[in-house]
N, C-alpha and C positions, 0 to 999 in steps of 0.2 A: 715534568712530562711523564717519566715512568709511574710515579705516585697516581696523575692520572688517569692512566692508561688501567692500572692496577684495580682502581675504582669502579671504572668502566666495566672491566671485566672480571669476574668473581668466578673461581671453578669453571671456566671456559663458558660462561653465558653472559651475555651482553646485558649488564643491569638495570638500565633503564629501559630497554624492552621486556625486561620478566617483569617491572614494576609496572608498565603503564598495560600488561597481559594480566595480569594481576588484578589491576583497577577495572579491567572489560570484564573481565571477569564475574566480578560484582554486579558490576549493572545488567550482565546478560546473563545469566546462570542457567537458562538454555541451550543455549549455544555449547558449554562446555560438558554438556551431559553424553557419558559413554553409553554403547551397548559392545561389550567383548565376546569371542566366541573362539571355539577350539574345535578339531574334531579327530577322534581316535580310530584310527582302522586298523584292525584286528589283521597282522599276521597268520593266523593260521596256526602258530604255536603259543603254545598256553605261557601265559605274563608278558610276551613281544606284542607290543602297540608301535604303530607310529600313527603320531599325534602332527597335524595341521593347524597353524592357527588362521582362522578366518578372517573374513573382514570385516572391518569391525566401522559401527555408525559414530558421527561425533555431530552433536546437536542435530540428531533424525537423519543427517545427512550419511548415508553408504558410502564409506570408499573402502576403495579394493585395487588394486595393481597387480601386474607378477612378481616384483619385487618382493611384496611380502610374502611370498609363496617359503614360512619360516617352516623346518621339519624338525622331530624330536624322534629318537628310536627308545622308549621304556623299555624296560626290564626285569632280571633280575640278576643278584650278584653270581657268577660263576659256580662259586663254594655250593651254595645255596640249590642252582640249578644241578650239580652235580648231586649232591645228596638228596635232591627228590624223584633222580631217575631221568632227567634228561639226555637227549642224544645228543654228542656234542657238543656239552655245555657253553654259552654263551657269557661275556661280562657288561652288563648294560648300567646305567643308572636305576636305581631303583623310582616308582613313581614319587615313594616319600621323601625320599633325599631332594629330587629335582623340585619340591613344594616348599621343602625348607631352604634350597639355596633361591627360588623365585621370593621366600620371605626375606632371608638375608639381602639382597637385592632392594625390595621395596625399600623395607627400613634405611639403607641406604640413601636413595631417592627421596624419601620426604625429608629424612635429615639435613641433606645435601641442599636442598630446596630453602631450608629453615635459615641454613649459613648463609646463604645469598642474600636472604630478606629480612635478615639481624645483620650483615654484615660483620658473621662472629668468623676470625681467620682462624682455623686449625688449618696441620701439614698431614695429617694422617686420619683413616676412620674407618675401623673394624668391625665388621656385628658377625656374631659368629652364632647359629642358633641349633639348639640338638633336642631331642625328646625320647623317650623308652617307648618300644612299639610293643606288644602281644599280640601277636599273627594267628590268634585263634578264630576268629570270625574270619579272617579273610581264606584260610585254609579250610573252613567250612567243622572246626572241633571246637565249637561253642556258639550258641545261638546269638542270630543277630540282635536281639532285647533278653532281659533279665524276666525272669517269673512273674514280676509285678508288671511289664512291660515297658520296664524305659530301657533304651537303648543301651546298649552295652559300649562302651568306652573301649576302646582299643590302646590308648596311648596313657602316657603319664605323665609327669607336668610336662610343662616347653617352657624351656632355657633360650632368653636371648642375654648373649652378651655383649654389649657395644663397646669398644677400647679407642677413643680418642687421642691425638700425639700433635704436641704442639707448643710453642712458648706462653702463646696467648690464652692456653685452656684453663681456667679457671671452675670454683665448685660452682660457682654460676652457670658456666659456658655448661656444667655437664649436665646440671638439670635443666635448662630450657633444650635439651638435648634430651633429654630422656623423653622430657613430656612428647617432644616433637615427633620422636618415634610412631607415638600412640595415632598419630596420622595415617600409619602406611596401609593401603587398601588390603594387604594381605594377610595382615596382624589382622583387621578387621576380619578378613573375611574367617580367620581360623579360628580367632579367639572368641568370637561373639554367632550366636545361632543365626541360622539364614535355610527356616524351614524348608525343604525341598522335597519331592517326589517324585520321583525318578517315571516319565512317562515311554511305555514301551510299546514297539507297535511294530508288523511285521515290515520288512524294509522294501520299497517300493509299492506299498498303499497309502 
């Protein structure tokens, strides 16, 4: 009975309803189409945002509750606001940080996803992910494009590391783990271009 019970339930989700959400899935791929949204309002003091996430569509359909009424306070590090001259320094998240631990997170998630529908058992799963910034454009001491006019790069590679722990881990188990990675929406959204144009317009027209 435990054996099955065990079966049944995989990282706390019931496997025969991720499988047959799974199969709907397929045949409706409508239906499971996102539209996400966020919205940042400006403190009043320079790098303090707090950030709202909105509500969000799932197959054309709007929903929204108070429940999700989710809040974030940005920032910046203490150290940082003290040596630029602020009053009463403050210690926030940085915007970058909270984009790399939302990465570390996804990857998570689709991995997480992958062990349910392999029925691969690990006991442990770490993704730990870091990058080199130069805060010259965003301090406004170097143009946002280069001479030739492409864009100027702000960061240096991005390191993710994933550490799996288990009896069952295997170099199998680690590469259909790697690839699986290559799923998570945020890896996408960072590592691959996603032209944008920022449209700006007075507030309340």
């Amino acid at each position: 009975m435990a054996v099955e019970q065990q079966e049944a339930v995989r990282y706390g989700v019931d496997s025969k309803k991720f499988d047959e959400f799974v199969e709907y899935a397929k045949e409706n791929p409508d239906d499971i189409q996102f539209e996400l949204s966020a919205t940042g309002h400006w403190e009043g003091r320079a790098f303090h945002t707090l950030s709202k996430i909105g509500p969000y569509a799932l197959g054309g359909n709007e929903i929204d509750r108070e429940t999700r009424d989710y809040s974030f306070l940005w920032g910046a590090h203490k150290e940082v606001e003290s040596a630029m001259g602020f009053v009463d320094p403050d210690d926030r998240p940085e915007v970058i940080e909270s984009a790399l631990a939302a990465l570390s997170g996804c990857l998570n998630h689709v991995i997480s996803l992958r062990l349910i529908a392999e029925r691969i058992d690990v006991e442990e799963l770490e993704t730990k992910v870091h990058i080199p910034w130069n805060p010259f454009v965003a301090l406004d001491l170097a143009e946002v494009e280069t001479e030739d006019g492409t864009p100027r790069d702000q960061f240096g590679d991005l390191v993710v590391e994933i550490a799996v722990g288990g009896e069952n881990v295997y170099d199998d188990t680690l590469e259909r783990i790697r690839h699986a990675a290559r799923r998570s929406a945020v890896f996408n959204l960072v590592t691959l271009a996603h032209p944008c144009e920022p449209v700006v317009s007075k507030k309340g027209e």
